[in-house]
N, C-alpha and C positions, 0 to 999 in steps of 0.2 A: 366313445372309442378309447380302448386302453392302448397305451406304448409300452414296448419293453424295448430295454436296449441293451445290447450285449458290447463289455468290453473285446477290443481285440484280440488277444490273447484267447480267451476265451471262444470265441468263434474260432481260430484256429484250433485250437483241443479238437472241438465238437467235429470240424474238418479231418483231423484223421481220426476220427473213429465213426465218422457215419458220413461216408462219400455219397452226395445224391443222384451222380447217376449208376449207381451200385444199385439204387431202388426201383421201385416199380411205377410207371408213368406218374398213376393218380400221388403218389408220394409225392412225387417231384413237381407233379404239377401243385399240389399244396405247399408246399416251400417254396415254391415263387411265387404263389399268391401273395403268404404271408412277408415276404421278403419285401413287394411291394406295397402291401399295408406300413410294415416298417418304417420303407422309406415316404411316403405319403404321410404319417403320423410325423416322423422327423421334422418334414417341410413345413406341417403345420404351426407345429412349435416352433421354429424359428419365423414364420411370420407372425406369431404372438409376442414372439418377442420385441420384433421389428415395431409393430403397432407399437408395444411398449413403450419403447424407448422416444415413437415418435409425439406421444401422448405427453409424452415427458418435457420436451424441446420444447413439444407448442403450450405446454403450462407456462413453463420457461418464460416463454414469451408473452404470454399473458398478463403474467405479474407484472414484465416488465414494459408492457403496454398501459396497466393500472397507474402502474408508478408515475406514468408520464403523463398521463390523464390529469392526475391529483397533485402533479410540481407545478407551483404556480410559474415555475419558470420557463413551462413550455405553454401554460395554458396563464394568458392576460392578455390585458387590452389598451391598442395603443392608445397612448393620450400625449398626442401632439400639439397643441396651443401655443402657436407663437407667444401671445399675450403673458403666459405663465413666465414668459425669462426674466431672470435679475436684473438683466440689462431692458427693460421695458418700461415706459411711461405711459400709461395710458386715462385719458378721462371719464372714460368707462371704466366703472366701480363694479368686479365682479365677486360675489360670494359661493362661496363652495358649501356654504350651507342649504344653498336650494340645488345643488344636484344629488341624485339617489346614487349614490355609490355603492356597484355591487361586484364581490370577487378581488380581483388582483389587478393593477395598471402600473405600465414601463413607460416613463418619460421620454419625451423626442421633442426636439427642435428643427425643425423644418427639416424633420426626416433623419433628424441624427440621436441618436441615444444620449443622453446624459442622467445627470441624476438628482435630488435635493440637493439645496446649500449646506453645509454644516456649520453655519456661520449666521450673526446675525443680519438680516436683507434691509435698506434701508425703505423709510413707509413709503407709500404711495409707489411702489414698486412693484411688478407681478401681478398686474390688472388690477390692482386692490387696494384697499389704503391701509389693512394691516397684513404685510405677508406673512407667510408660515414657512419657519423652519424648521428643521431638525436639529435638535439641543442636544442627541447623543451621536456619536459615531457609527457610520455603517459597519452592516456586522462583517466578519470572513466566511470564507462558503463554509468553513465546521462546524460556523454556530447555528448555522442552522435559518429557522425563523426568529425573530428577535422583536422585542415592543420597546420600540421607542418613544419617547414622548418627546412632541410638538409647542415650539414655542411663534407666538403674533409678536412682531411691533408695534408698539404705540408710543407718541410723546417720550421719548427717549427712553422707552422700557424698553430692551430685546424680547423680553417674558412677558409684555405686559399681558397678552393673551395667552392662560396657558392649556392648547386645543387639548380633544380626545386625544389618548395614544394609536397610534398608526401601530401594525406590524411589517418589518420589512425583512428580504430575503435577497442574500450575492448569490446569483448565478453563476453559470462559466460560461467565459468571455466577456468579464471585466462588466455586468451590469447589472442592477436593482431589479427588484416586483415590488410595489408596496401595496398596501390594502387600505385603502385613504376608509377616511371616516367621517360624519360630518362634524365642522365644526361646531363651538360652542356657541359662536352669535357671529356676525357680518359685521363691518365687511372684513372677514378673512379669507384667502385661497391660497391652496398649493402653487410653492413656487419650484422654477426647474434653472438651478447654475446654470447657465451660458459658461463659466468658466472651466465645466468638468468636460466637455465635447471632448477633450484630450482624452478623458478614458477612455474614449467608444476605439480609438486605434491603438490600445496598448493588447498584447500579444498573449497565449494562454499565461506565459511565464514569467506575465510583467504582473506588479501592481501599480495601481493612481494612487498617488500620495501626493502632500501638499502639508506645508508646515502652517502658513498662514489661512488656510480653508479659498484661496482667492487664485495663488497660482500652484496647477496642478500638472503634475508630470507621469509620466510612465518610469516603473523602476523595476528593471529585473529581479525576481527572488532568487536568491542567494541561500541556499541549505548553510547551516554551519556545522562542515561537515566535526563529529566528534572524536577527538586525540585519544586513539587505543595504543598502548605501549606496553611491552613488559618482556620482563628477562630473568631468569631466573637458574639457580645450578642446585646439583646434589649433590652433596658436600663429603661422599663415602662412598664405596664402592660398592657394585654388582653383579652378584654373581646367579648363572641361571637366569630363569623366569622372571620376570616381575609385571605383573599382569598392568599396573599402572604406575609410572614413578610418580615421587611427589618430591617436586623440588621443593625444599623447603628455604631453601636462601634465595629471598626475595631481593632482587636489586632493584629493579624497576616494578612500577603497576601503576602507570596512568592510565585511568579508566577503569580502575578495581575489578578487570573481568577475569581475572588469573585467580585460583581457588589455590592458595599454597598449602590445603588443608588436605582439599583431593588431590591436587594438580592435575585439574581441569580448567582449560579456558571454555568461558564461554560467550560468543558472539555478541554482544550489546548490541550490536544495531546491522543490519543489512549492507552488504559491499564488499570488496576485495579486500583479500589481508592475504603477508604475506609471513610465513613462519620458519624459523631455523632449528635445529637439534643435532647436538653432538657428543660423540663419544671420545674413551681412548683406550685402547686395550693396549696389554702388553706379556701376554701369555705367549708362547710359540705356538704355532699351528692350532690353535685357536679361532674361530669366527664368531664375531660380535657384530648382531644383527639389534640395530631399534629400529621401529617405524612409528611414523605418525600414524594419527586413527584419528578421524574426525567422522560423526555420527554413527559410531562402529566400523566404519570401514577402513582397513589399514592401504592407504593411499601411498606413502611416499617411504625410504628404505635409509637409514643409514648403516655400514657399515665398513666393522676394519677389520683385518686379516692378517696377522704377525707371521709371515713365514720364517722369520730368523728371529732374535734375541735381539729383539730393542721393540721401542711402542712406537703405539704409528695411533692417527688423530684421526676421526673423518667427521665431515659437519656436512647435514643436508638441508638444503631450501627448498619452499616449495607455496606456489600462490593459489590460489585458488577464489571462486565466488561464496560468500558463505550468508545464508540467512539470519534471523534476529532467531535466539537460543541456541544455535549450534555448537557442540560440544567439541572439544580436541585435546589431545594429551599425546602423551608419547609411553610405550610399551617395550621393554627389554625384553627379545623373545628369546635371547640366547647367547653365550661367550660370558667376557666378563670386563666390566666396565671400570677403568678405575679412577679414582678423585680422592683428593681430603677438602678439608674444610679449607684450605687456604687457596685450593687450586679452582680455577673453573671448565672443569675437561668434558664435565657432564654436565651440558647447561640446555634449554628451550627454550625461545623467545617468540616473539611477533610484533606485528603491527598493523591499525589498520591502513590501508593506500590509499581506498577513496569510497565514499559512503555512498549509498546507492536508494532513492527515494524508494 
């Protein structure tokens, strides 16, 4: 089946100069055949497109069904063992070298999530007579997967055993997966801090820290948001057009985002900022128009208006959301501006307010 499809326009033309019921039945009845092929071809093309789009979603979702398959964070297995705590004495001696360990496992204590020691365990500790711990730090969810390597107790060695390396992964919601391995000889087994439980109720926007690896806390993360500052003037005057100024008297520029080259700012990082720009004319009946323009758009207006013989000042502010590389400068589209080098009458500034993850 072929489609043709007529602009509107166009069908009105063709409308006055060949009216169909001016014509003779069988005409007319072929132009509402065809009229209804038309519209039937339309319908179908838009349910190819519909499938399209829905083929699209459910990839969409496929991927992101694969992805969850293959995060050992959604797929491992619990391994609860009271016996594994720091806090356990037991006369039973057991080794993790007779179990087959396969895939990913989340520590638990009597049903509560915790996690390895990072500290050395003292022997006969964790069902075993040498425990195993972890000799390096857990990673942050950005690093990803990470290989750590495993240190046993013995006779007053922390290292005296030093196991295969483990690989371990941070999830979200403050917990581990590790991928045990077996050890190098008995009796050694994975041990599970009794003192980390505190992490299992720390909050998305908390982390478990601990200075001595023994007492463990929940601490909010804190952004530190980054100090954008800058202020700048143009030191001579303007007349007409000027498609971008470039203040080139720099007073301020914490955060080096101000381009005294172009004078262009540009965004460093994500969040609210809030910016100023002024003029001063003093022509008679004159209009002196700036506006900001950030990402090409001219957003916000200053201007002054001398109806009699003296100068008149205007300064605009203006805040706004702005993403990481966002551009902004300020544009004289008209009037005439005036300054010297000693004055500050044509200046632009900003700052950021508050940073935004």
């Amino acid at each position: 089946m072929f489609c043709y499809f007529h602009s509107f326009s166009t069908l009105m033309s063709e409308l006055k100069l060949w009216r169909v019921e001016d014509q003779p039945l069988a005409v007319q009845l072929a132009a509402v055949f065809k009229e209804m092929e038309s519209l039937k071809c339309e319908q179908t093309t838009l349910q190819q497109q519909q499938n399209a789009l829905t083929q699209d979603d459910n990839f969409q979702s496929s991927v992101e069904d694969a992805r969850r398959r293959g995060d050992p964070c959604f797929h491992y297995t619990v391994l609860d063992q009271t016996w594994r705590a720091t806090n356990t004495t037991t006369n039973m001696k057991m080794c993790d070298r007779h179990v087959d360990w396969k895939g990913w496992y989340r520590l638990f204590y009597k049903g509560k999530s915790l996690q390895m020691p990072e500290r050395c365990v003292p022997v006969n500790k964790c069902g075993t007579n040498s425990p195993l711990w972890l000799s390096g730090p857990h990673p942050r969810i950005r690093d990803g997967i990470v290989t750590r390597n495993v240190c046993g107790h013995w006779k007053k060695q922390c290292c005296a055993f030093r196991s295969t390396p483990i690989k371990v992964k941070k999830c979200p919601g403050n917990y581990y997966v590790y991928q045990f391995t077996k050890p190098t000889s008995c009796y050694l087994a994975y041990c599970a801090d009794v003192n980390t439980l505190v992490c299992g109720r720390c909050r998305r926007n908390q982390s478990c820290v601990s200075r001595d690896k023994i007492n463990w806390r929940c601490k909010t993360n804190r952004m530190s948001s980054r100090k954008i500052h800058f202020f700048a003037s143009y030191p001579a005057q303007i007349t007409g057009k000027m498609n971008r100024i470039k203040y080139s008297k720099v007073l301020v520029n914490v955060g080096r985002a101000f381009d005294r080259r172009t004078g262009v700012f540009r965004a460093p990082v994500k969040g609210i900022y809030q910016f100023f720009f002024s003029t001063q004319t003093t022509i008679k009946g004159l209009k002196t128009d700036l506006w900001l323009v950030i990402n090409n758009y001219w957003v916000a207006l200053s201007r002054a208006h001398v109806p009699r013989s003296y100068s008149v000042g205007s300064t605009s502010t203006y805040m706004t959301f702005l993403r990481r590389g966002a551009s902004v400068y300020v544009t004289h589209n008209c009037g005439n501006s005036w300054a010297t080098a000693a004055s500050m009458t044509i200046t632009f500034g900003g700052s950021l307010l508050l940073q935004s993850k």
